[in-house]
C-alpha positions as CSV (number, residue, x, y, z in Angstrom):
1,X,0.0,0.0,0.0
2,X,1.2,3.6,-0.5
3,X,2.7,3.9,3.7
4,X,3.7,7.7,3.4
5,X,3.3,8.5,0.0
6,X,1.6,11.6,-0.4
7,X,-0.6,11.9,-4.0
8,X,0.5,14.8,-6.3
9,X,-1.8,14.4,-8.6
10,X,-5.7,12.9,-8.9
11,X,-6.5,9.5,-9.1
12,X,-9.5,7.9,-11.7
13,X,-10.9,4.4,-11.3
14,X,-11.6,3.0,-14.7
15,X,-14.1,0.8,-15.5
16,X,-14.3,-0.3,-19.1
17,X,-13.0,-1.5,-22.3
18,X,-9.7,-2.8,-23.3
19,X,-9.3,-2.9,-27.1
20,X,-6.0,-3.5,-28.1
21,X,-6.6,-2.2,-32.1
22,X,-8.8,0.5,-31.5
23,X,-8.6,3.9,-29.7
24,X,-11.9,3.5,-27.7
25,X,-13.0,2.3,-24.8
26,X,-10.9,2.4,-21.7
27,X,-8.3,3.0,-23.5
28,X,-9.0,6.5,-24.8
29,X,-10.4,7.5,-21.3
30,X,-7.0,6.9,-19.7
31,X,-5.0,8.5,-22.2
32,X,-7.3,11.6,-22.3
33,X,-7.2,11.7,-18.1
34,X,-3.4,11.2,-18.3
35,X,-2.9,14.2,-20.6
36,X,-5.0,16.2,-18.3
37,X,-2.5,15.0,-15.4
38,X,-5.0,12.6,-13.9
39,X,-3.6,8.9,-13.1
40,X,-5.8,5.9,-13.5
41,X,-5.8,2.5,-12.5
42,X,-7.7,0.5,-15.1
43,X,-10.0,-2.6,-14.6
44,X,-10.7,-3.6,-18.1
45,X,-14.4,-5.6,-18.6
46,X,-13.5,-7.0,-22.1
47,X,-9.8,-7.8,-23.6
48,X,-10.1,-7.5,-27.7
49,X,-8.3,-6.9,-30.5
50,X,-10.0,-4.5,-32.4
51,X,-13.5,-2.5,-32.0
52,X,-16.0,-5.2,-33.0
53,X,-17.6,-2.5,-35.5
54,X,-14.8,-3.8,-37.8
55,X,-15.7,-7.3,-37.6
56,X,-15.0,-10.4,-35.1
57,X,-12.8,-8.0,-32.2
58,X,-10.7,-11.0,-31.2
59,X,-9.7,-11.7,-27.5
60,X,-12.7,-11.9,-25.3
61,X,-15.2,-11.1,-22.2
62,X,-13.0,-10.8,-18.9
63,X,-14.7,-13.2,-16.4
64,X,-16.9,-11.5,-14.0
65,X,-14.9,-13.4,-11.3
66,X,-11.5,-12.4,-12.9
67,X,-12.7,-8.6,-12.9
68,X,-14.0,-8.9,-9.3
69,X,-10.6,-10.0,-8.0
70,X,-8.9,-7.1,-10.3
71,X,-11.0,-4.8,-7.9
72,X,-10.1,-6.4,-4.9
73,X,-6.6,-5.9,-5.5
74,X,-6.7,-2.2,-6.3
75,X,-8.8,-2.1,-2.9
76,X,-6.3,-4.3,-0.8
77,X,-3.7,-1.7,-2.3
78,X,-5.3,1.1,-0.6
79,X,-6.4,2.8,-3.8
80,X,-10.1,3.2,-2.9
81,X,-9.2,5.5,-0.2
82,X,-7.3,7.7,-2.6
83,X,-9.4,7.6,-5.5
84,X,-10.8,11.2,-6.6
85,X,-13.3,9.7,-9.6
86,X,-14.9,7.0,-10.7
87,X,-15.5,6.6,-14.6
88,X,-18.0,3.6,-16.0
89,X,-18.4,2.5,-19.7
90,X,-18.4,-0.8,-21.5
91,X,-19.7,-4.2,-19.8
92,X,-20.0,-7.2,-21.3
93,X,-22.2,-9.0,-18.5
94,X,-24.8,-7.6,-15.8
95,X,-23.0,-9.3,-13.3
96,X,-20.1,-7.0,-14.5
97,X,-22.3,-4.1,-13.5
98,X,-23.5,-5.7,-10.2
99,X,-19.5,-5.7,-9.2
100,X,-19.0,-1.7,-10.6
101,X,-22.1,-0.3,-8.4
102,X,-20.4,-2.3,-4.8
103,X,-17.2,-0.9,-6.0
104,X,-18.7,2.3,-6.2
105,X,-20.2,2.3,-2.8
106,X,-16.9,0.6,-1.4
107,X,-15.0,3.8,-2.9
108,X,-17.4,6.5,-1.4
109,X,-17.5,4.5,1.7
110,X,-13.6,4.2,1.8
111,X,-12.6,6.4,5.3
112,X,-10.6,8.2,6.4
113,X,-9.6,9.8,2.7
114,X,-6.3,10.8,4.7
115,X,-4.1,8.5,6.2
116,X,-1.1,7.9,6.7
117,X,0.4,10.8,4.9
118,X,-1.2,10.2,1.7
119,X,-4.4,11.9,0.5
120,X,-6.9,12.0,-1.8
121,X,-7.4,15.0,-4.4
122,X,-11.2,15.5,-3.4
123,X,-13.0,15.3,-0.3
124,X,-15.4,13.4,-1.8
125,X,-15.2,10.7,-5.1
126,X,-17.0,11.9,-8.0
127,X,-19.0,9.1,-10.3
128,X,-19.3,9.7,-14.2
129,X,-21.0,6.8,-15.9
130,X,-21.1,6.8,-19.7
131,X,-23.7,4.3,-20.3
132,X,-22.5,2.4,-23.4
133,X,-25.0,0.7,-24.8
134,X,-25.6,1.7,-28.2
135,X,-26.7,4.5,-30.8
136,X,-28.4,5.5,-33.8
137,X,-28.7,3.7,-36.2
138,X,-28.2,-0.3,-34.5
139,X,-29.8,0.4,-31.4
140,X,-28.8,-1.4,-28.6
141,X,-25.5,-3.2,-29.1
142,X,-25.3,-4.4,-25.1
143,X,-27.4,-7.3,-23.9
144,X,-30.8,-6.5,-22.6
145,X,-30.1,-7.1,-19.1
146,X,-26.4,-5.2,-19.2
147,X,-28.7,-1.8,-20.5
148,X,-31.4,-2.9,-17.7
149,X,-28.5,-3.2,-14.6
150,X,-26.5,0.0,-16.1
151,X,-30.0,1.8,-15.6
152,X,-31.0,0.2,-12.6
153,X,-27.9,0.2,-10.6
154,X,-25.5,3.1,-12.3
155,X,-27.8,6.0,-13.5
156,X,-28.9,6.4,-9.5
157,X,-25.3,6.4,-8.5
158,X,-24.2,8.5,-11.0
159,X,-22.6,12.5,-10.0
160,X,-22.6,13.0,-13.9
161,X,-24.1,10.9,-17.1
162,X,-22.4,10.7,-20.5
163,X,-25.3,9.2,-22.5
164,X,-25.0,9.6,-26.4
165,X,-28.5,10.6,-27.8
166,X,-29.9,7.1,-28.6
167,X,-28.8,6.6,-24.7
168,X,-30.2,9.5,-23.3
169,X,-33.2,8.5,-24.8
170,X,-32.9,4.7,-24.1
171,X,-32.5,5.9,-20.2
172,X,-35.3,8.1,-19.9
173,X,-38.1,6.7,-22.2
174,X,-38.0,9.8,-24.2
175,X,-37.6,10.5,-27.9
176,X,-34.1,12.6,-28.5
177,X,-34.6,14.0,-31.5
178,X,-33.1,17.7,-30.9
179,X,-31.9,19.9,-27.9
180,X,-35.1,21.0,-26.2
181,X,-35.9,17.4,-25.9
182,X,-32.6,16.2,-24.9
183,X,-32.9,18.9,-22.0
184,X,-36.5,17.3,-21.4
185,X,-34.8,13.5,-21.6
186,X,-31.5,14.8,-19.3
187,X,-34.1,16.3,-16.6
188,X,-36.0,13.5,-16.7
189,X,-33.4,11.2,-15.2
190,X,-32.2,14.0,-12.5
191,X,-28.7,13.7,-12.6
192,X,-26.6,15.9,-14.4
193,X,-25.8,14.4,-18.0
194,X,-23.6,15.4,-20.4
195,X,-25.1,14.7,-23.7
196,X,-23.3,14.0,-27.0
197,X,-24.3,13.3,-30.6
198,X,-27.3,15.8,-30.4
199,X,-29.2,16.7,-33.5
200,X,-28.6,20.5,-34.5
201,X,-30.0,20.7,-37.7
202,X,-26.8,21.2,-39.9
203,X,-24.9,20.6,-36.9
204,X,-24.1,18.5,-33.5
205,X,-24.5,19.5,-30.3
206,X,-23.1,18.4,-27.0
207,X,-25.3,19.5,-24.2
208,X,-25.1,19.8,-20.5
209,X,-28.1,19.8,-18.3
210,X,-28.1,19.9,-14.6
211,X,-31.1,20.5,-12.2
212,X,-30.2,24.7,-12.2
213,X,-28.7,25.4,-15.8
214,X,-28.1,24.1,-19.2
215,X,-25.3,25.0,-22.2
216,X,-25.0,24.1,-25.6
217,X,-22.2,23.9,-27.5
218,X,-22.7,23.1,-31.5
219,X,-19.7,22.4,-34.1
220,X,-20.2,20.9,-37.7
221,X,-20.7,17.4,-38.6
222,X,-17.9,14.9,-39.7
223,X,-18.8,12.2,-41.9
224,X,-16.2,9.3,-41.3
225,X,-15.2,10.1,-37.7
226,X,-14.1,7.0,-35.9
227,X,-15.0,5.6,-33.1
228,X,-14.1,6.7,-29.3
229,X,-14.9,10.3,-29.2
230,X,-17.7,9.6,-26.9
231,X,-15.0,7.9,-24.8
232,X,-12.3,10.8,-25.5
233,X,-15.7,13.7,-24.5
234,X,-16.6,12.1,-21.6
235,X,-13.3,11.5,-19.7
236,X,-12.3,15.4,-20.9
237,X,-15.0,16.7,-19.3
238,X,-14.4,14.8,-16.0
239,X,-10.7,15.7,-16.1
240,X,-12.0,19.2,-16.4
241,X,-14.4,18.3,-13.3
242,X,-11.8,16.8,-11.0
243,X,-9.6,20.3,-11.4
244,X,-12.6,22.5,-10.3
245,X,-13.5,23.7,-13.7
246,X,-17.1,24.8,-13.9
247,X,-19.5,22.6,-16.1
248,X,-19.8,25.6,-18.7
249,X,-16.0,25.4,-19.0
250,X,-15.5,21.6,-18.7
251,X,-18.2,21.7,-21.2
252,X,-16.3,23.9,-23.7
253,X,-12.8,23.0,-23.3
254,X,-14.2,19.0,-23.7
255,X,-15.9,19.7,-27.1
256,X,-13.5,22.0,-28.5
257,X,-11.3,18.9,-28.4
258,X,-13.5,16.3,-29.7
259,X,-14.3,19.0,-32.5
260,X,-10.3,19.4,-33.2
261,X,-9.6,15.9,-33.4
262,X,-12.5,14.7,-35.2
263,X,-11.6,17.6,-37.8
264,X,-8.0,16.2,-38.3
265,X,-9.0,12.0,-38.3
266,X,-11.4,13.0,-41.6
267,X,-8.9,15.0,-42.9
268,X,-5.8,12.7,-42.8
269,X,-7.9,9.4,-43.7
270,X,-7.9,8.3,-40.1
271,X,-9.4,4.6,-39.7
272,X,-9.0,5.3,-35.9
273,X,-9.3,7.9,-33.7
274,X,-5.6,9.8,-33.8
275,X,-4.5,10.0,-30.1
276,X,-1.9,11.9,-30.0
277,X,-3.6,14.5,-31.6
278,X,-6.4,14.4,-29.1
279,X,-3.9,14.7,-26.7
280,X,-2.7,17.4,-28.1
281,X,-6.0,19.2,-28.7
282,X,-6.1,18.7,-24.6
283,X,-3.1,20.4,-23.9
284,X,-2.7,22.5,-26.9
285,X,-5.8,23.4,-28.5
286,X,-6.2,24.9,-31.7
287,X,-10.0,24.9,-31.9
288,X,-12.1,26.9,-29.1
289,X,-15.8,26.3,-28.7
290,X,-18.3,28.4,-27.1
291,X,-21.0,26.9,-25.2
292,X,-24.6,29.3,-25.1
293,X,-27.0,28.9,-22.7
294,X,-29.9,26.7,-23.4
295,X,-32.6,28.0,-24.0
296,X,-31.4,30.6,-25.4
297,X,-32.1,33.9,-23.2
Protein backbone atom coordinates (compact mmCIF):
# COMPACT_ATOMS: atom_id res chain seq x y z
CA UNK A 1 0.00 0.00 0.00
CA UNK A 2 1.18 3.56 -0.54
CA UNK A 3 2.70 3.85 3.72
CA UNK A 4 3.68 7.72 3.41
CA UNK A 5 3.30 8.52 0.04
CA UNK A 6 1.62 11.63 -0.42
CA UNK A 7 -0.56 11.89 -3.99
CA UNK A 8 0.51 14.79 -6.26
CA UNK A 9 -1.83 14.41 -8.64
CA UNK A 10 -5.69 12.86 -8.87
CA UNK A 11 -6.49 9.52 -9.14
CA UNK A 12 -9.45 7.85 -11.65
CA UNK A 13 -10.92 4.44 -11.32
CA UNK A 14 -11.56 2.95 -14.72
CA UNK A 15 -14.13 0.83 -15.46
CA UNK A 16 -14.33 -0.29 -19.13
CA UNK A 17 -12.98 -1.50 -22.33
CA UNK A 18 -9.66 -2.83 -23.28
CA UNK A 19 -9.32 -2.90 -27.07
CA UNK A 20 -5.99 -3.49 -28.07
CA UNK A 21 -6.55 -2.24 -32.07
CA UNK A 22 -8.83 0.54 -31.54
CA UNK A 23 -8.57 3.87 -29.74
CA UNK A 24 -11.93 3.54 -27.71
CA UNK A 25 -13.03 2.28 -24.76
CA UNK A 26 -10.91 2.36 -21.75
CA UNK A 27 -8.31 3.00 -23.50
CA UNK A 28 -8.96 6.49 -24.76
CA UNK A 29 -10.42 7.51 -21.26
CA UNK A 30 -6.95 6.89 -19.72
CA UNK A 31 -4.96 8.49 -22.17
CA UNK A 32 -7.33 11.57 -22.26
CA UNK A 33 -7.24 11.66 -18.05
CA UNK A 34 -3.42 11.25 -18.25
CA UNK A 35 -2.86 14.16 -20.59
CA UNK A 36 -4.99 16.24 -18.30
CA UNK A 37 -2.50 15.01 -15.35
CA UNK A 38 -4.99 12.58 -13.93
CA UNK A 39 -3.60 8.87 -13.06
CA UNK A 40 -5.83 5.90 -13.55
CA UNK A 41 -5.82 2.46 -12.50
CA UNK A 42 -7.70 0.52 -15.14
CA UNK A 43 -9.98 -2.59 -14.60
CA UNK A 44 -10.70 -3.59 -18.12
CA UNK A 45 -14.38 -5.59 -18.64
CA UNK A 46 -13.47 -7.00 -22.08
CA UNK A 47 -9.80 -7.83 -23.57
CA UNK A 48 -10.13 -7.47 -27.74
CA UNK A 49 -8.32 -6.90 -30.51
CA UNK A 50 -10.03 -4.48 -32.35
CA UNK A 51 -13.51 -2.50 -32.02
CA UNK A 52 -15.99 -5.24 -32.97
CA UNK A 53 -17.59 -2.46 -35.45
CA UNK A 54 -14.80 -3.82 -37.77
CA UNK A 55 -15.71 -7.28 -37.64
CA UNK A 56 -15.03 -10.45 -35.13
CA UNK A 57 -12.79 -8.02 -32.19
CA UNK A 58 -10.66 -11.00 -31.21
CA UNK A 59 -9.75 -11.73 -27.52
CA UNK A 60 -12.68 -11.94 -25.28
CA UNK A 61 -15.17 -11.07 -22.20
CA UNK A 62 -13.02 -10.79 -18.94
CA UNK A 63 -14.72 -13.19 -16.40
CA UNK A 64 -16.85 -11.52 -14.03
CA UNK A 65 -14.93 -13.35 -11.32
CA UNK A 66 -11.54 -12.40 -12.89
CA UNK A 67 -12.72 -8.57 -12.91
CA UNK A 68 -14.00 -8.91 -9.30
CA UNK A 69 -10.60 -9.97 -7.99
CA UNK A 70 -8.88 -7.13 -10.31
CA UNK A 71 -11.04 -4.80 -7.87
CA UNK A 72 -10.06 -6.41 -4.88
CA UNK A 73 -6.59 -5.88 -5.52
CA UNK A 74 -6.73 -2.22 -6.31
CA UNK A 75 -8.80 -2.11 -2.85
CA UNK A 76 -6.26 -4.32 -0.78
CA UNK A 77 -3.69 -1.66 -2.27
CA UNK A 78 -5.34 1.13 -0.61
CA UNK A 79 -6.42 2.77 -3.81
CA UNK A 80 -10.14 3.19 -2.85
CA UNK A 81 -9.22 5.52 -0.18
CA UNK A 82 -7.29 7.70 -2.63
CA UNK A 83 -9.41 7.57 -5.54
CA UNK A 84 -10.81 11.17 -6.63
CA UNK A 85 -13.26 9.66 -9.61
CA UNK A 86 -14.85 6.95 -10.72
CA UNK A 87 -15.46 6.55 -14.58
CA UNK A 88 -17.98 3.63 -16.05
CA UNK A 89 -18.42 2.50 -19.68
CA UNK A 90 -18.44 -0.78 -21.46
CA UNK A 91 -19.70 -4.19 -19.82
CA UNK A 92 -20.00 -7.15 -21.27
CA UNK A 93 -22.18 -8.99 -18.51
CA UNK A 94 -24.84 -7.62 -15.85
CA UNK A 95 -23.01 -9.27 -13.29
CA UNK A 96 -20.06 -7.04 -14.46
CA UNK A 97 -22.29 -4.14 -13.48
CA UNK A 98 -23.45 -5.74 -10.16
CA UNK A 99 -19.47 -5.71 -9.21
CA UNK A 100 -19.03 -1.72 -10.56
CA UNK A 101 -22.09 -0.34 -8.40
CA UNK A 102 -20.44 -2.31 -4.80
CA UNK A 103 -17.16 -0.93 -5.97
CA UNK A 104 -18.68 2.33 -6.24
CA UNK A 105 -20.22 2.35 -2.76
CA UNK A 106 -16.93 0.56 -1.36
CA UNK A 107 -15.00 3.77 -2.92
CA UNK A 108 -17.41 6.47 -1.40
CA UNK A 109 -17.52 4.49 1.66
CA UNK A 110 -13.56 4.17 1.79
CA UNK A 111 -12.62 6.40 5.33
CA UNK A 112 -10.60 8.20 6.39
CA UNK A 113 -9.63 9.85 2.70
CA UNK A 114 -6.32 10.80 4.70
CA UNK A 115 -4.12 8.50 6.16
CA UNK A 116 -1.12 7.93 6.66
CA UNK A 117 0.41 10.79 4.87
CA UNK A 118 -1.23 10.16 1.67
CA UNK A 119 -4.35 11.86 0.53
CA UNK A 120 -6.94 11.98 -1.83
CA UNK A 121 -7.45 15.00 -4.38
CA UNK A 122 -11.17 15.49 -3.40
CA UNK A 123 -13.00 15.31 -0.33
CA UNK A 124 -15.44 13.39 -1.75
CA UNK A 125 -15.21 10.75 -5.13
CA UNK A 126 -17.03 11.91 -8.03
CA UNK A 127 -19.05 9.08 -10.27
CA UNK A 128 -19.27 9.70 -14.20
CA UNK A 129 -20.96 6.81 -15.90
CA UNK A 130 -21.08 6.81 -19.68
CA UNK A 131 -23.73 4.30 -20.32
CA UNK A 132 -22.50 2.37 -23.41
CA UNK A 133 -25.00 0.75 -24.79
CA UNK A 134 -25.60 1.66 -28.23
CA UNK A 135 -26.69 4.51 -30.78
CA UNK A 136 -28.42 5.51 -33.83
CA UNK A 137 -28.71 3.74 -36.22
CA UNK A 138 -28.23 -0.27 -34.54
CA UNK A 139 -29.80 0.39 -31.45
CA UNK A 140 -28.76 -1.44 -28.61
CA UNK A 141 -25.53 -3.23 -29.15
CA UNK A 142 -25.28 -4.44 -25.10
CA UNK A 143 -27.43 -7.34 -23.88
CA UNK A 144 -30.80 -6.52 -22.64
CA UNK A 145 -30.08 -7.09 -19.10
CA UNK A 146 -26.45 -5.19 -19.15
CA UNK A 147 -28.68 -1.80 -20.51
CA UNK A 148 -31.38 -2.91 -17.71
CA UNK A 149 -28.55 -3.15 -14.58
CA UNK A 150 -26.52 0.03 -16.06
CA UNK A 151 -30.03 1.79 -15.60
CA UNK A 152 -31.03 0.17 -12.57
CA UNK A 153 -27.89 0.21 -10.62
CA UNK A 154 -25.52 3.14 -12.31
CA UNK A 155 -27.77 6.02 -13.49
CA UNK A 156 -28.88 6.43 -9.50
CA UNK A 157 -25.34 6.36 -8.49
CA UNK A 158 -24.24 8.53 -10.98
CA UNK A 159 -22.64 12.47 -10.04
CA UNK A 160 -22.65 12.99 -13.89
CA UNK A 161 -24.10 10.93 -17.12
CA UNK A 162 -22.36 10.70 -20.48
CA UNK A 163 -25.32 9.21 -22.52
CA UNK A 164 -24.97 9.62 -26.42
CA UNK A 165 -28.51 10.58 -27.85
CA UNK A 166 -29.91 7.08 -28.61
CA UNK A 167 -28.76 6.58 -24.65
CA UNK A 168 -30.16 9.48 -23.25
CA UNK A 169 -33.23 8.49 -24.83
CA UNK A 170 -32.93 4.66 -24.09
CA UNK A 171 -32.49 5.93 -20.18
CA UNK A 172 -35.29 8.13 -19.89
CA UNK A 173 -38.08 6.71 -22.25
CA UNK A 174 -38.00 9.82 -24.20
CA UNK A 175 -37.61 10.51 -27.92
CA UNK A 176 -34.13 12.58 -28.51
CA UNK A 177 -34.64 14.01 -31.49
CA UNK A 178 -33.11 17.74 -30.88
CA UNK A 179 -31.88 19.94 -27.88
CA UNK A 180 -35.15 20.96 -26.15
CA UNK A 181 -35.91 17.43 -25.86
CA UNK A 182 -32.62 16.20 -24.89
CA UNK A 183 -32.94 18.94 -21.97
CA UNK A 184 -36.49 17.26 -21.36
CA UNK A 185 -34.84 13.53 -21.56
CA UNK A 186 -31.50 14.78 -19.32
CA UNK A 187 -34.06 16.33 -16.55
CA UNK A 188 -35.96 13.53 -16.72
CA UNK A 189 -33.37 11.16 -15.22
CA UNK A 190 -32.20 14.01 -12.49
CA UNK A 191 -28.68 13.74 -12.63
CA UNK A 192 -26.65 15.85 -14.35
CA UNK A 193 -25.78 14.40 -17.99
CA UNK A 194 -23.59 15.38 -20.44
CA UNK A 195 -25.13 14.72 -23.67
CA UNK A 196 -23.26 14.05 -26.97
CA UNK A 197 -24.26 13.33 -30.61
CA UNK A 198 -27.33 15.84 -30.40
CA UNK A 199 -29.20 16.68 -33.54
CA UNK A 200 -28.58 20.52 -34.52
CA UNK A 201 -30.01 20.70 -37.69
CA UNK A 202 -26.77 21.23 -39.90
CA UNK A 203 -24.90 20.58 -36.89
CA UNK A 204 -24.10 18.48 -33.52
CA UNK A 205 -24.51 19.55 -30.27
CA UNK A 206 -23.12 18.41 -26.96
CA UNK A 207 -25.34 19.46 -24.17
CA UNK A 208 -25.08 19.84 -20.49
CA UNK A 209 -28.08 19.78 -18.33
CA UNK A 210 -28.12 19.93 -14.58
CA UNK A 211 -31.09 20.54 -12.16
CA UNK A 212 -30.16 24.74 -12.25
CA UNK A 213 -28.73 25.37 -15.75
CA UNK A 214 -28.11 24.07 -19.24
CA UNK A 215 -25.31 24.97 -22.19
CA UNK A 216 -25.02 24.09 -25.60
CA UNK A 217 -22.21 23.90 -27.46
CA UNK A 218 -22.67 23.13 -31.50
CA UNK A 219 -19.74 22.37 -34.09
CA UNK A 220 -20.19 20.93 -37.71
CA UNK A 221 -20.72 17.40 -38.58
CA UNK A 222 -17.87 14.95 -39.72
CA UNK A 223 -18.80 12.24 -41.86
CA UNK A 224 -16.21 9.34 -41.35
CA UNK A 225 -15.17 10.08 -37.71
CA UNK A 226 -14.06 6.99 -35.87
CA UNK A 227 -15.05 5.61 -33.09
CA UNK A 228 -14.06 6.65 -29.35
CA UNK A 229 -14.90 10.32 -29.19
CA UNK A 230 -17.72 9.61 -26.89
CA UNK A 231 -15.03 7.93 -24.80
CA UNK A 232 -12.28 10.79 -25.51
CA UNK A 233 -15.67 13.71 -24.51
CA UNK A 234 -16.57 12.14 -21.59
CA UNK A 235 -13.29 11.52 -19.72
CA UNK A 236 -12.27 15.40 -20.90
CA UNK A 237 -14.98 16.66 -19.29
CA UNK A 238 -14.38 14.76 -16.01
CA UNK A 239 -10.67 15.65 -16.06
CA UNK A 240 -11.98 19.19 -16.38
CA UNK A 241 -14.40 18.35 -13.32
CA UNK A 242 -11.79 16.84 -10.97
CA UNK A 243 -9.56 20.26 -11.38
CA UNK A 244 -12.57 22.49 -10.33
CA UNK A 245 -13.46 23.69 -13.74
CA UNK A 246 -17.07 24.80 -13.90
CA UNK A 247 -19.45 22.59 -16.06
CA UNK A 248 -19.83 25.64 -18.66
CA UNK A 249 -16.04 25.43 -19.02
CA UNK A 250 -15.47 21.64 -18.68
CA UNK A 251 -18.16 21.74 -21.16
CA UNK A 252 -16.32 23.86 -23.70
CA UNK A 253 -12.78 22.95 -23.30
CA UNK A 254 -14.16 18.99 -23.69
CA UNK A 255 -15.88 19.71 -27.14
CA UNK A 256 -13.54 21.96 -28.53
CA UNK A 257 -11.30 18.94 -28.37
CA UNK A 258 -13.48 16.35 -29.68
CA UNK A 259 -14.28 19.03 -32.51
CA UNK A 260 -10.33 19.45 -33.20
CA UNK A 261 -9.60 15.89 -33.37
CA UNK A 262 -12.52 14.72 -35.21
CA UNK A 263 -11.58 17.59 -37.84
CA UNK A 264 -8.04 16.22 -38.31
CA UNK A 265 -9.00 11.97 -38.28
CA UNK A 266 -11.35 12.95 -41.64
CA UNK A 267 -8.93 14.99 -42.95
CA UNK A 268 -5.77 12.65 -42.84
CA UNK A 269 -7.92 9.41 -43.70
CA UNK A 270 -7.89 8.32 -40.11
CA UNK A 271 -9.42 4.57 -39.65
CA UNK A 272 -8.96 5.27 -35.91
CA UNK A 273 -9.27 7.92 -33.66
CA UNK A 274 -5.59 9.77 -33.79
CA UNK A 275 -4.46 9.98 -30.10
CA UNK A 276 -1.89 11.90 -30.04
CA UNK A 277 -3.61 14.51 -31.60
CA UNK A 278 -6.41 14.36 -29.11
CA UNK A 279 -3.88 14.70 -26.71
CA UNK A 280 -2.66 17.43 -28.11
CA UNK A 281 -5.99 19.24 -28.65
CA UNK A 282 -6.13 18.72 -24.56
CA UNK A 283 -3.09 20.42 -23.87
CA UNK A 284 -2.66 22.50 -26.95
CA UNK A 285 -5.82 23.43 -28.48
CA UNK A 286 -6.25 24.89 -31.73
CA UNK A 287 -9.99 24.94 -31.91
CA UNK A 288 -12.05 26.90 -29.15
CA UNK A 289 -15.84 26.32 -28.74
CA UNK A 290 -18.33 28.41 -27.07
CA UNK A 291 -20.99 26.85 -25.19
CA UNK A 292 -24.62 29.29 -25.14
CA UNK A 293 -26.97 28.85 -22.75
CA UNK A 294 -29.94 26.71 -23.37
CA UNK A 295 -32.59 28.00 -24.01
CA UNK A 296 -31.38 30.63 -25.40
CA UNK A 297 -32.13 33.89 -23.23
Amino acid sequence: MFNGYIRVMPLALVLSSHVAGSRVGGGVSVSTLQARGVDAAFCPTVLFGRHPGWGAPGGAAVGDDMFAGQLEGVAAHGLYQLTDAVLTGYFASAAQVEIAAQAIDDVRAAHPREREGSKAFLSAPLVMVDPILGDEPHGLYVKPEVAAAVKTLLVPRADILAPNAFELGWLSGRSVTDAGSALAAARALGRPVLASSIPCGDEIGVLYADADSAWLVRHARFEGVPNGTGDFLAAAFLAARIYGEAPRAALESAASAVAETARKAVGWGSFELPDISARAALTAPQTRLKAGAFPPR
